[in-house]
PyMOL Python script that loads the backbone (N, CA, C, O; Angstrom):
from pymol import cmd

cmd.read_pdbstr("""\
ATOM      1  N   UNK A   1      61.553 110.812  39.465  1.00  0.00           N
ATOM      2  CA  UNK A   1      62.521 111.609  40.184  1.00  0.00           C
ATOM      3  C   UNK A   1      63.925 110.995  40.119  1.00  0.00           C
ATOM      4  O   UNK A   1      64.790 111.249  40.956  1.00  0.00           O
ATOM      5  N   UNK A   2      64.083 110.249  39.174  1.00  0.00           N
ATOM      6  CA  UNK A   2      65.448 109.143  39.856  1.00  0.00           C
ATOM      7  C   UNK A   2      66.026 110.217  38.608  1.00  0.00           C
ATOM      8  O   UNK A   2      67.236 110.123  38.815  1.00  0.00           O
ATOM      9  N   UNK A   3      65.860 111.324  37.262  1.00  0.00           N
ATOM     10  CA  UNK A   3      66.715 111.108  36.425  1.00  0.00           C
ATOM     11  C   UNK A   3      67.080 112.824  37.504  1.00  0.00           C
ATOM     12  O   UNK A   3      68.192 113.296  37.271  1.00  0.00           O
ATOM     13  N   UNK A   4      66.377 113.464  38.347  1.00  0.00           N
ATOM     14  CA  UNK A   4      66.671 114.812  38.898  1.00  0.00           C
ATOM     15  C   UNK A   4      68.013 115.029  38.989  1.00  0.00           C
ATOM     16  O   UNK A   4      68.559 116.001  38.467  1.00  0.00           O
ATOM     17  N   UNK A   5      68.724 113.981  39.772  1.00  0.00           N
ATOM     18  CA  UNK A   5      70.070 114.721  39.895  1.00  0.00           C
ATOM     19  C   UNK A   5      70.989 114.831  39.055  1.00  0.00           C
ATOM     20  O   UNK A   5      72.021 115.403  39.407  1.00  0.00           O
ATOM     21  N   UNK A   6      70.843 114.218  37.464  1.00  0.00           N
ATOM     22  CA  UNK A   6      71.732 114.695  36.343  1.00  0.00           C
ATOM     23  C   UNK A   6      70.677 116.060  35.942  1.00  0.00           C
ATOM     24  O   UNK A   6      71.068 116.877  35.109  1.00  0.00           O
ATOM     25  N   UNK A   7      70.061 116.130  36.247  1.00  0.00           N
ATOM     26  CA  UNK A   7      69.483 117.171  36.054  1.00  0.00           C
ATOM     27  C   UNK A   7      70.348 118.822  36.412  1.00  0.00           C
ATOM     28  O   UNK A   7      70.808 119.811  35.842  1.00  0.00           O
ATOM     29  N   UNK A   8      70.164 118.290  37.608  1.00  0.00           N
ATOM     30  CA  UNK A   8      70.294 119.333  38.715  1.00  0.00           C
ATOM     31  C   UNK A   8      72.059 119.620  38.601  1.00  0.00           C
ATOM     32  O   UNK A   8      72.513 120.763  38.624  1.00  0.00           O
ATOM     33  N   UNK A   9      72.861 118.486  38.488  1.00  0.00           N
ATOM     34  CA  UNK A   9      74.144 118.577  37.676  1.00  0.00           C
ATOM     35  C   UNK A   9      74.237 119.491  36.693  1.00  0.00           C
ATOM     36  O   UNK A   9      74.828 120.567  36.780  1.00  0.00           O
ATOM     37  N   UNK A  10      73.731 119.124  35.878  1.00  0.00           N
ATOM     38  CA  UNK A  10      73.509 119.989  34.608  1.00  0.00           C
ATOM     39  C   UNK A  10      73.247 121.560  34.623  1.00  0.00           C
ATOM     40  O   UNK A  10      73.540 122.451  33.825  1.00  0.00           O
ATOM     41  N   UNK A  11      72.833 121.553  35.381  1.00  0.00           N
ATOM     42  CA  UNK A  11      72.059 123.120  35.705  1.00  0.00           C
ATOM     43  C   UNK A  11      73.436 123.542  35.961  1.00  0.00           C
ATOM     44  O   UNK A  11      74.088 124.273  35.216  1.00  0.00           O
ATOM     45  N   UNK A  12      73.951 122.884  37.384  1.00  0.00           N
ATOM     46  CA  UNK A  12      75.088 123.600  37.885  1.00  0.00           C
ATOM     47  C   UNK A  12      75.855 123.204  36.947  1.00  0.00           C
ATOM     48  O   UNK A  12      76.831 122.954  37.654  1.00  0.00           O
ATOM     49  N   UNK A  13      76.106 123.013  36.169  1.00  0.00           N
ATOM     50  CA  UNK A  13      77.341 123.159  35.443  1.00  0.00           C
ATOM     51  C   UNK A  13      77.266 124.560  34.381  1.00  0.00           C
ATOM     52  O   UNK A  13      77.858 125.637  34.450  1.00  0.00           O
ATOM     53  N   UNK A  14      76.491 124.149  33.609  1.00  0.00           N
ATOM     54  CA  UNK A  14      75.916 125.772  33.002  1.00  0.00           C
ATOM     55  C   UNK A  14      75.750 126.655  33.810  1.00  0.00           C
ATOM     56  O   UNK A  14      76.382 127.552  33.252  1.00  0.00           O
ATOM     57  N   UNK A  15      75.277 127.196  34.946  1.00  0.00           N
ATOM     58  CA  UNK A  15      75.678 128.047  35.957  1.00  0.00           C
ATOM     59  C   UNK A  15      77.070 128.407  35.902  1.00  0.00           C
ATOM     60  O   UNK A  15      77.450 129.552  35.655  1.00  0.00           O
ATOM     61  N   UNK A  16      78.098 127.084  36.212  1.00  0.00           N
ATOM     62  CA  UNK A  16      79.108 127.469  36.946  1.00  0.00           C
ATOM     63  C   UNK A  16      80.218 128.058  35.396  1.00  0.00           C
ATOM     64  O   UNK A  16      81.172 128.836  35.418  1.00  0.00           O
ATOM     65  N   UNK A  17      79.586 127.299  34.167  1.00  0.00           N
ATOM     66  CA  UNK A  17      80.816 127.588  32.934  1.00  0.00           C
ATOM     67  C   UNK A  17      80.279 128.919  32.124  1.00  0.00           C
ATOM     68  O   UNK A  17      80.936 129.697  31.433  1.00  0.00           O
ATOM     69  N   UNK A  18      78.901 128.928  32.426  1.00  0.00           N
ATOM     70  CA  UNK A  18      78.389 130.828  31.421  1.00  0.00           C
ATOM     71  C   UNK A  18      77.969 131.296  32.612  1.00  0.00           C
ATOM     72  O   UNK A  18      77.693 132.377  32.092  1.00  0.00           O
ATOM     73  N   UNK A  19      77.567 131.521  34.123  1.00  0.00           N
ATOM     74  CA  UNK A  19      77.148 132.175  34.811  1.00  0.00           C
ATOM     75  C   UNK A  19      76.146 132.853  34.906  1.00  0.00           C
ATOM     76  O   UNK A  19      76.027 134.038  35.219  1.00  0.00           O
ATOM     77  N   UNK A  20      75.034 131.733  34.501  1.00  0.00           N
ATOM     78  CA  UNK A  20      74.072 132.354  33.962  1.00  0.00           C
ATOM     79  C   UNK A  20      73.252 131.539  35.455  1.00  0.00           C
ATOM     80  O   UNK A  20      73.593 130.398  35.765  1.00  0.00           O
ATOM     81  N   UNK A  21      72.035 132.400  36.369  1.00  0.00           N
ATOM     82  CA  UNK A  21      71.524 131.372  37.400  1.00  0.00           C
ATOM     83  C   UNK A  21      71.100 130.413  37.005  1.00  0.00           C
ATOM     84  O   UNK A  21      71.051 130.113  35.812  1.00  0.00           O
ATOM     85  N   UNK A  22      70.586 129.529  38.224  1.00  0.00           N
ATOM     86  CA  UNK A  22      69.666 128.223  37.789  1.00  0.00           C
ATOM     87  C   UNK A  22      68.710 128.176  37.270  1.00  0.00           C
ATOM     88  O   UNK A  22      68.508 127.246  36.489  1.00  0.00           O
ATOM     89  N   UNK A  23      67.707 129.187  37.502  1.00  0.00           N
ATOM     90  CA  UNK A  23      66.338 129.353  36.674  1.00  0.00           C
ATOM     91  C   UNK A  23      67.283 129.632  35.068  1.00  0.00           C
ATOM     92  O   UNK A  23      67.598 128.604  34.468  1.00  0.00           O
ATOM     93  N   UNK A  24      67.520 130.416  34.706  1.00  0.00           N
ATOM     94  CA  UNK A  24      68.142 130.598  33.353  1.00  0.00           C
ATOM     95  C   UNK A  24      68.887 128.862  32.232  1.00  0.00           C
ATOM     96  O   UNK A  24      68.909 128.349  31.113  1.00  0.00           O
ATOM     97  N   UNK A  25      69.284 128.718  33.481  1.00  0.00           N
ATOM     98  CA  UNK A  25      70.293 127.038  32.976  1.00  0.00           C
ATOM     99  C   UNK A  25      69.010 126.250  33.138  1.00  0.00           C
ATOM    100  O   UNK A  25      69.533 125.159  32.909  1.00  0.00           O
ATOM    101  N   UNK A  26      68.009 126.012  33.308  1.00  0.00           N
ATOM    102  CA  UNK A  26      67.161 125.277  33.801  1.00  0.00           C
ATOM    103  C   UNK A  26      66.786 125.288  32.229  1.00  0.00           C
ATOM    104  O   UNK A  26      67.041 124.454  31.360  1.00  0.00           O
ATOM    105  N   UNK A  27      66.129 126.449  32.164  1.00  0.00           N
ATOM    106  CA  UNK A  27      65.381 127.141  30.348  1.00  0.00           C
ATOM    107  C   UNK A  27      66.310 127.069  29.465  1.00  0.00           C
ATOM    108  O   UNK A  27      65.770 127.418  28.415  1.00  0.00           O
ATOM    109  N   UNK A  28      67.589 126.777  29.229  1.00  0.00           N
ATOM    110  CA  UNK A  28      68.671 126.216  28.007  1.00  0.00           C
ATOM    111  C   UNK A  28      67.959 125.254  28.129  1.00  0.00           C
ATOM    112  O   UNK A  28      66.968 125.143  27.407  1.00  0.00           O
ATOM    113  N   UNK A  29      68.305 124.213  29.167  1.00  0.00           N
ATOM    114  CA  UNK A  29      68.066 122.257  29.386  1.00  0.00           C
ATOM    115  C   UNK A  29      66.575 122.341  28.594  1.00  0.00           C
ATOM    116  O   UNK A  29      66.421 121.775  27.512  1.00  0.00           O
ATOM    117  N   UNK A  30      65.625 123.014  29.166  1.00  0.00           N
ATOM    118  CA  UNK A  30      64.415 122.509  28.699  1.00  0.00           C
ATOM    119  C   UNK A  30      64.312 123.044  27.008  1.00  0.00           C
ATOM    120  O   UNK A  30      63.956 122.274  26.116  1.00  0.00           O
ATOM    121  N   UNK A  31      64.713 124.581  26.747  1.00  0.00           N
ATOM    122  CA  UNK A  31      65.153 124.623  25.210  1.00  0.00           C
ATOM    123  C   UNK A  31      65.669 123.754  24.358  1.00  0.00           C
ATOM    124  O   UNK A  31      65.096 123.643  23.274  1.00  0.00           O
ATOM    125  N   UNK A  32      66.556 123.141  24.557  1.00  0.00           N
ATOM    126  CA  UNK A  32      67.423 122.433  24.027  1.00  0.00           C
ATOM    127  C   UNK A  32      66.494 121.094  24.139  1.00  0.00           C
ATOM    128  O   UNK A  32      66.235 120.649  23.021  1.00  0.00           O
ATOM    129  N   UNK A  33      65.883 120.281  25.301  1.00  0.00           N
ATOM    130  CA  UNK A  33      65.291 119.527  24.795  1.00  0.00           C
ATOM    131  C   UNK A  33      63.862 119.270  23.818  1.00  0.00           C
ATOM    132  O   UNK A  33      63.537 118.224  23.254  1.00  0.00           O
ATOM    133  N   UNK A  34      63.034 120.785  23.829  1.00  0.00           N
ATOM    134  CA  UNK A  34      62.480 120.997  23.218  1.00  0.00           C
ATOM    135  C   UNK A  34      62.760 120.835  21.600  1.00  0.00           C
ATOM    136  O   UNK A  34      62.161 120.163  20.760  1.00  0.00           O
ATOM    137  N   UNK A  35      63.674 121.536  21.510  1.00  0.00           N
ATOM    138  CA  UNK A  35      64.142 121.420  20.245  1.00  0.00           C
ATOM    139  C   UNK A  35      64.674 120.933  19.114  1.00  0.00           C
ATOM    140  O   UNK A  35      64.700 121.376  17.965  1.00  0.00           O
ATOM    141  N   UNK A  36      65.157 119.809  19.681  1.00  0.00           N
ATOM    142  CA  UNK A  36      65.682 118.456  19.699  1.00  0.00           C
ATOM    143  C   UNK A  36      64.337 117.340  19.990  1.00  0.00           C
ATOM    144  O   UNK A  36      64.203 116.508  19.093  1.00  0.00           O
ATOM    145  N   UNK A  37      63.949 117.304  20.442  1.00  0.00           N
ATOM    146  CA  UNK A  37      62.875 116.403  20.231  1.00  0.00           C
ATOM    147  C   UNK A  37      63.410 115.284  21.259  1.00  0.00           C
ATOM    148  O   UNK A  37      62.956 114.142  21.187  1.00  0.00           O
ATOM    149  N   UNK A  38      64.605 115.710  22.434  1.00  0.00           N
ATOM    150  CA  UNK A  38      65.196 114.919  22.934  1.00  0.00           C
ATOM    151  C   UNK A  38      64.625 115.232  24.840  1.00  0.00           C
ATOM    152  O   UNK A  38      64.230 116.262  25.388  1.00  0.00           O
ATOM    153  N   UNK A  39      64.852 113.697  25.416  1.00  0.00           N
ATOM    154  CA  UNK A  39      64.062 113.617  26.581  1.00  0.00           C
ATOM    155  C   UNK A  39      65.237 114.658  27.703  1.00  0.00           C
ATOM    156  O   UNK A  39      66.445 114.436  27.785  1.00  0.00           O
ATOM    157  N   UNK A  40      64.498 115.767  28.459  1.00  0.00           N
ATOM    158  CA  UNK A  40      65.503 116.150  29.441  1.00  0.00           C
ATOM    159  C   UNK A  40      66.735 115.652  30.031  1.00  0.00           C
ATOM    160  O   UNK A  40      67.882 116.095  30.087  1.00  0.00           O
ATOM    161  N   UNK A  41      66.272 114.803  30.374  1.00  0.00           N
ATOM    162  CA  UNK A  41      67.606 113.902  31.325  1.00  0.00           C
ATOM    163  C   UNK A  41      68.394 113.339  30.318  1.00  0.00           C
ATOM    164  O   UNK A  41      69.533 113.016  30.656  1.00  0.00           O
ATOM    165  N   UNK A  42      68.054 113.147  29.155  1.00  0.00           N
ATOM    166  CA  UNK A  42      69.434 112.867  28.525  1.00  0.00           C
ATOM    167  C   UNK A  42      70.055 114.271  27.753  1.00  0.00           C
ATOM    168  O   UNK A  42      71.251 114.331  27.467  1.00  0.00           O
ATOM    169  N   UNK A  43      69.344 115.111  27.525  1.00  0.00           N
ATOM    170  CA  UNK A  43      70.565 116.487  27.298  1.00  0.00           C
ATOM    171  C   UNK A  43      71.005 116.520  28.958  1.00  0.00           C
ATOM    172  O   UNK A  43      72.187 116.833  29.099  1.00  0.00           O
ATOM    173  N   UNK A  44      70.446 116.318  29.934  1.00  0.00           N
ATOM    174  CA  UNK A  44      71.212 116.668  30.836  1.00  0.00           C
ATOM    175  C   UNK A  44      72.425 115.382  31.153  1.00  0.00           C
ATOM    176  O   UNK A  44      73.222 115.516  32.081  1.00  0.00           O
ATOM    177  N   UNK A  45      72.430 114.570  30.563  1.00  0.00           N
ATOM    178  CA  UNK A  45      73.292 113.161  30.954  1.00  0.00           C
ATOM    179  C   UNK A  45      74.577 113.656  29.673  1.00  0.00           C
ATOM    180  O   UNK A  45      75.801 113.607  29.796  1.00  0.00           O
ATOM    181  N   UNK A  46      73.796 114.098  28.533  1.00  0.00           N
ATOM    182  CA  UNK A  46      74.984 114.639  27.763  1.00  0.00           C
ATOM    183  C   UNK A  46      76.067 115.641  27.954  1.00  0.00           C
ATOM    184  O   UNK A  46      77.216 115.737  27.524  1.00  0.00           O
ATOM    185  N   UNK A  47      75.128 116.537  28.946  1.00  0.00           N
ATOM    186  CA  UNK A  47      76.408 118.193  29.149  1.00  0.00           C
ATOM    187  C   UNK A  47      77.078 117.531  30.539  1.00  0.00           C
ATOM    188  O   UNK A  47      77.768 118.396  31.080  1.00  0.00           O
ATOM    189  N   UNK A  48      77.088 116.565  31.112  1.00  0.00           N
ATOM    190  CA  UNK A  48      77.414 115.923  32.338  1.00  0.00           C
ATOM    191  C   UNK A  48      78.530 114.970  32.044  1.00  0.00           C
ATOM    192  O   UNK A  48      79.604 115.098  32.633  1.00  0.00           O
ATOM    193  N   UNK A  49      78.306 113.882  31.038  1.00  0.00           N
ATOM    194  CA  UNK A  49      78.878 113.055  30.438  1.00  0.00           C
ATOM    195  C   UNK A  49      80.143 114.355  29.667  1.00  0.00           C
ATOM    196  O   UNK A  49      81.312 114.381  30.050  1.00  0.00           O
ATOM    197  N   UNK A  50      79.797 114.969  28.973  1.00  0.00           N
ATOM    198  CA  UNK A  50      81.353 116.198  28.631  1.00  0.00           C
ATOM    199  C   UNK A  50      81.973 116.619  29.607  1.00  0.00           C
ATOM    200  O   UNK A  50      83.178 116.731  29.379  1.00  0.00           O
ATOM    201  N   UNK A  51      81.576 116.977  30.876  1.00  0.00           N
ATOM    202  CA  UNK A  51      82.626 116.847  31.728  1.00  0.00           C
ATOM    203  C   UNK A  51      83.834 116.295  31.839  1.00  0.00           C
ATOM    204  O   UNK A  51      84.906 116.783  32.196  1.00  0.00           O
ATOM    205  N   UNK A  52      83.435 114.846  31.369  1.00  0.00           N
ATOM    206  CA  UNK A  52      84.759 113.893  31.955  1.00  0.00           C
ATOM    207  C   UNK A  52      85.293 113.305  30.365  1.00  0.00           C
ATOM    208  O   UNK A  52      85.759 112.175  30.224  1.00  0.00           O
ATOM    209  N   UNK A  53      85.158 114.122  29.421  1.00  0.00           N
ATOM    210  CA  UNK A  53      85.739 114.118  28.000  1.00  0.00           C
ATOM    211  C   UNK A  53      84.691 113.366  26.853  1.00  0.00           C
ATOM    212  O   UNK A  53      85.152 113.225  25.720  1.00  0.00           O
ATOM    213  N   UNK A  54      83.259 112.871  27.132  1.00  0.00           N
ATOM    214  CA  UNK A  54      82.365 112.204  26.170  1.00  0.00           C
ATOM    215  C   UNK A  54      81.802 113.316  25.549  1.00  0.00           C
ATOM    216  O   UNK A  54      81.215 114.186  26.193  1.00  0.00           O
ATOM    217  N   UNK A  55      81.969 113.352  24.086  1.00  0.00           N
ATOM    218  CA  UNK A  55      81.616 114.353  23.381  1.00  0.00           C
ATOM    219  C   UNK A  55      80.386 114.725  23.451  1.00  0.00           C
ATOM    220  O   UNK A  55      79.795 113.842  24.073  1.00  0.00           O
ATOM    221  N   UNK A  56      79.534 115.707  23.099  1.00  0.00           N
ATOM    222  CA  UNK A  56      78.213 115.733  23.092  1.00  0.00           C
ATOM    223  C   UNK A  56      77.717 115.854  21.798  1.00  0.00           C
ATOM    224  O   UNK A  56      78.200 116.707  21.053  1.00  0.00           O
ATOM    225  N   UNK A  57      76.914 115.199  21.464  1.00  0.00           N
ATOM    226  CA  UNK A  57      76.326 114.849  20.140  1.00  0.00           C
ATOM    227  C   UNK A  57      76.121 115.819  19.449  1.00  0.00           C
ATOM    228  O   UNK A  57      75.443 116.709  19.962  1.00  0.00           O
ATOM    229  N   UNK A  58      76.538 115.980  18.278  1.00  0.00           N
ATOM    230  CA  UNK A  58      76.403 116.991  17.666  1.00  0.00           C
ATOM    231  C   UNK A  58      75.215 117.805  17.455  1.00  0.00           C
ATOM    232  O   UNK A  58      75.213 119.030  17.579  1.00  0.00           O
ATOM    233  N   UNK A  59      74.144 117.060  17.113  1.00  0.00           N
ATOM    234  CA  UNK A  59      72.536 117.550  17.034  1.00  0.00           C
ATOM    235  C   UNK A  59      72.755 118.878  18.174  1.00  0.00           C
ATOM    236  O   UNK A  59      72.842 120.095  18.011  1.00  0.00           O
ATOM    237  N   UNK A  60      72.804 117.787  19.671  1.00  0.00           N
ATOM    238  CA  UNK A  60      72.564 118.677  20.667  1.00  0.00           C
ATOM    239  C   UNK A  60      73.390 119.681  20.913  1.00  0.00           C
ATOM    240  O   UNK A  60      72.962 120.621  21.583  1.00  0.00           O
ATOM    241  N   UNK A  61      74.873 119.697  20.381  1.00  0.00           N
ATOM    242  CA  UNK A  61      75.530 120.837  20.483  1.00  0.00           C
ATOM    243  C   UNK A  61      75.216 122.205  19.907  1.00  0.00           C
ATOM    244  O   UNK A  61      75.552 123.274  20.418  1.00  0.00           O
ATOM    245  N   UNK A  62      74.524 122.044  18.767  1.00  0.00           N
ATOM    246  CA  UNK A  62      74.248 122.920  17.831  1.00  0.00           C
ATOM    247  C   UNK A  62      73.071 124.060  18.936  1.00  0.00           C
ATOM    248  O   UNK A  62      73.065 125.278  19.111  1.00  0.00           O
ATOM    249  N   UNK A  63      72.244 123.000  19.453  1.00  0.00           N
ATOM    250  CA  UNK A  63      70.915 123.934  20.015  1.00  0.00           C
ATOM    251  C   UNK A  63      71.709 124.391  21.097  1.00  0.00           C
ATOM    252  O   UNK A  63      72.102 125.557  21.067  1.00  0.00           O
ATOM    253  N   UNK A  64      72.039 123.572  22.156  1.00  0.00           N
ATOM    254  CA  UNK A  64      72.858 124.232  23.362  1.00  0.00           C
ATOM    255  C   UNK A  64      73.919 125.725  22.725  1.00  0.00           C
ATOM    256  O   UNK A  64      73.962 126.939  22.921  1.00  0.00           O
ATOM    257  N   UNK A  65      74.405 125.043  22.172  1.00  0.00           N
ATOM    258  CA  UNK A  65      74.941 126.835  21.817  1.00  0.00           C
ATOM    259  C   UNK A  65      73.941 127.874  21.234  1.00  0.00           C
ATOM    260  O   UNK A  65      74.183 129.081  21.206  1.00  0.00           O
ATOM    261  N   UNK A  66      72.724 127.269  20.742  1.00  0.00           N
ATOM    262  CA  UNK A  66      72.221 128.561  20.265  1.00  0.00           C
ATOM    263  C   UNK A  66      71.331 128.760  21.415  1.00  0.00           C
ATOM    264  O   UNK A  66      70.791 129.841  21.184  1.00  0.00           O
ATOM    265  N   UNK A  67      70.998 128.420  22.245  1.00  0.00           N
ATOM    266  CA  UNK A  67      70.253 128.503  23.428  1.00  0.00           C
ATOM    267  C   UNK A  67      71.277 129.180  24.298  1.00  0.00           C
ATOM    268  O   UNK A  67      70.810 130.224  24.754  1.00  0.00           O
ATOM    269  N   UNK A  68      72.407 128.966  24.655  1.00  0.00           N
ATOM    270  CA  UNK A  68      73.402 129.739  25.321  1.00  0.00           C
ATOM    271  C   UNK A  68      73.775 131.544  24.661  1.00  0.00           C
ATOM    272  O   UNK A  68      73.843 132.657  25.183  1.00  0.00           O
ATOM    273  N   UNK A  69      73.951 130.942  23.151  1.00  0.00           N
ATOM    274  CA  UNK A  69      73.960 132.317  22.685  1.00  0.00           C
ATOM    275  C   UNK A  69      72.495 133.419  22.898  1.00  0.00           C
ATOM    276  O   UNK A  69      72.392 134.637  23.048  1.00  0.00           O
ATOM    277  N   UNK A  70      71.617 132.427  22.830  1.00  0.00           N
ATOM    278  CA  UNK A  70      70.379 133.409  23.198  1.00  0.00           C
ATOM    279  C   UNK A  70      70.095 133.771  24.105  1.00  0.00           C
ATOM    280  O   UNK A  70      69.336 134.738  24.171  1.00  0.00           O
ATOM    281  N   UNK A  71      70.611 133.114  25.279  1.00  0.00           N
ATOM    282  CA  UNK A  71      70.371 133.765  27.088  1.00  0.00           C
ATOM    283  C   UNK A  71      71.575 134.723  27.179  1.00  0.00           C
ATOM    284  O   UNK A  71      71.954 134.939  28.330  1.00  0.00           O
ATOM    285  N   UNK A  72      72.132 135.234  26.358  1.00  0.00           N
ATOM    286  CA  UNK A  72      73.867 135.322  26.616  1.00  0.00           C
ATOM    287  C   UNK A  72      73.218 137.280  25.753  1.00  0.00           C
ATOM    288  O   UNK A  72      73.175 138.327  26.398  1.00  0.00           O
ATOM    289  N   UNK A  73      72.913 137.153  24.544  1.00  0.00           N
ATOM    290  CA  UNK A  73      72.212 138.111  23.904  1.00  0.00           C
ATOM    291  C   UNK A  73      70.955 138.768  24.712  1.00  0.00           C
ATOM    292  O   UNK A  73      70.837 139.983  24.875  1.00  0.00           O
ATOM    293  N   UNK A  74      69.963 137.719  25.230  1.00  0.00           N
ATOM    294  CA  UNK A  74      68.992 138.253  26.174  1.00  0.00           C
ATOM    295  C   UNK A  74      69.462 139.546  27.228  1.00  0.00           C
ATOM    296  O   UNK A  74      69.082 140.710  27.356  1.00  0.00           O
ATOM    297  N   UNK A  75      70.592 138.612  27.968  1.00  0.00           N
ATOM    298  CA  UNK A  75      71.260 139.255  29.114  1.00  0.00           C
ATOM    299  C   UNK A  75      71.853 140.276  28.857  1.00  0.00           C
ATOM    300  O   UNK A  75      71.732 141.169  29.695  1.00  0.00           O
ATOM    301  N   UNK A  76      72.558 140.512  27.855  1.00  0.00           N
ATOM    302  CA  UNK A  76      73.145 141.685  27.196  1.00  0.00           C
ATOM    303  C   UNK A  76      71.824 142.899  26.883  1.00  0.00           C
ATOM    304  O   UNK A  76      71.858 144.119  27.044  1.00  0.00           O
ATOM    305  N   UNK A  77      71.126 142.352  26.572  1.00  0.00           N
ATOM    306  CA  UNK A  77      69.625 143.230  26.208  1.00  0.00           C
ATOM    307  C   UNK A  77      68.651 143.635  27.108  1.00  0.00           C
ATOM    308  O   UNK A  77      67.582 144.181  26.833  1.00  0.00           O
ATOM    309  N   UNK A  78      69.258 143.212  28.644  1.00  0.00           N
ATOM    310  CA  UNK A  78      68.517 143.182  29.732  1.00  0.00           C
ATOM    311  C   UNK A  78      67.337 142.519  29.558  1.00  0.00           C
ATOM    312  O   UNK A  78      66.517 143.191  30.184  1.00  0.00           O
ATOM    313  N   UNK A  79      66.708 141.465  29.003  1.00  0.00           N
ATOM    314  CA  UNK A  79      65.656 141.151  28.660  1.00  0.00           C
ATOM    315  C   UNK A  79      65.682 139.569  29.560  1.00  0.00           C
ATOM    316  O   UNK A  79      64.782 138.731  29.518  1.00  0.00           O
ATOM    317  N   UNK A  80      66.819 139.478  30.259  1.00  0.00           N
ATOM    318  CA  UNK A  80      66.512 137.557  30.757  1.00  0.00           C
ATOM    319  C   UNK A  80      66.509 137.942  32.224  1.00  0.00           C
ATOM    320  O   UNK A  80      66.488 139.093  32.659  1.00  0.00           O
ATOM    321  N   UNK A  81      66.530 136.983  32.821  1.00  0.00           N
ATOM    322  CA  UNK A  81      65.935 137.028  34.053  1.00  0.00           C
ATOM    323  C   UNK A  81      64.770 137.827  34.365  1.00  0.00           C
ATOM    324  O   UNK A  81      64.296 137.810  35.501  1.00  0.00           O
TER     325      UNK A  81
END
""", "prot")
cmd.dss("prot")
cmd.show_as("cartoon", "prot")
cmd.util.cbc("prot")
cmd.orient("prot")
C-alpha cells in the first residue's frame, strides 16, 4: 500500500487533464502498465514526476497516448464507462 498514493495522484491527474473519471484513468494506468511490461506505480510515478517538468519515458508515452486516444474514441462511441 505504500506505492497507492502516486497512484491515486495519477488517476487524478488524468481525470483532471482529459476528464475522463477515476474508474476510466484507473484502466489507462493499468493499460499502459500492461503493455509496457512496466510495474503500476512507476507509470504512475512517471505521469506524476511530468508534472513538475521530468519527461516521461518515451516507451511509456507512446502507450499512454494510445490508451488515452482509446478511452477518448471509446467515449466518443459511447462505448466507455
Amino acid at each position: 500500500m505504500k506505492t497507492r498514493p502516486v497512484i491515486d495522484m495519477a488517476r487524478g491527474g488524468l481525470a483532471a487533464g482529459y476528464g475522463c473519471p477515476p474508474r476510466e484513468a484507473w484502466e489507462i494506468l493499468v493499460t499502459v502498465s500492461q503493455h509496457t511490461n512496466t510495474k503500476l506505480h512507476t507509470v504512475a510515478e512517471a505521469i506524476t514526476q511530468a508534472a513538475t517538468g521530468t519527461p516521461i519515458p518515451e516507451h511509456l508515452q507512446e502507450h499512454l497516448a494510445a490508451a488515452i486516444k482509446a478511452w477518448q474514441a471509446g467515449r466518443e462511441n459511447g462505448t466507455s464507462g
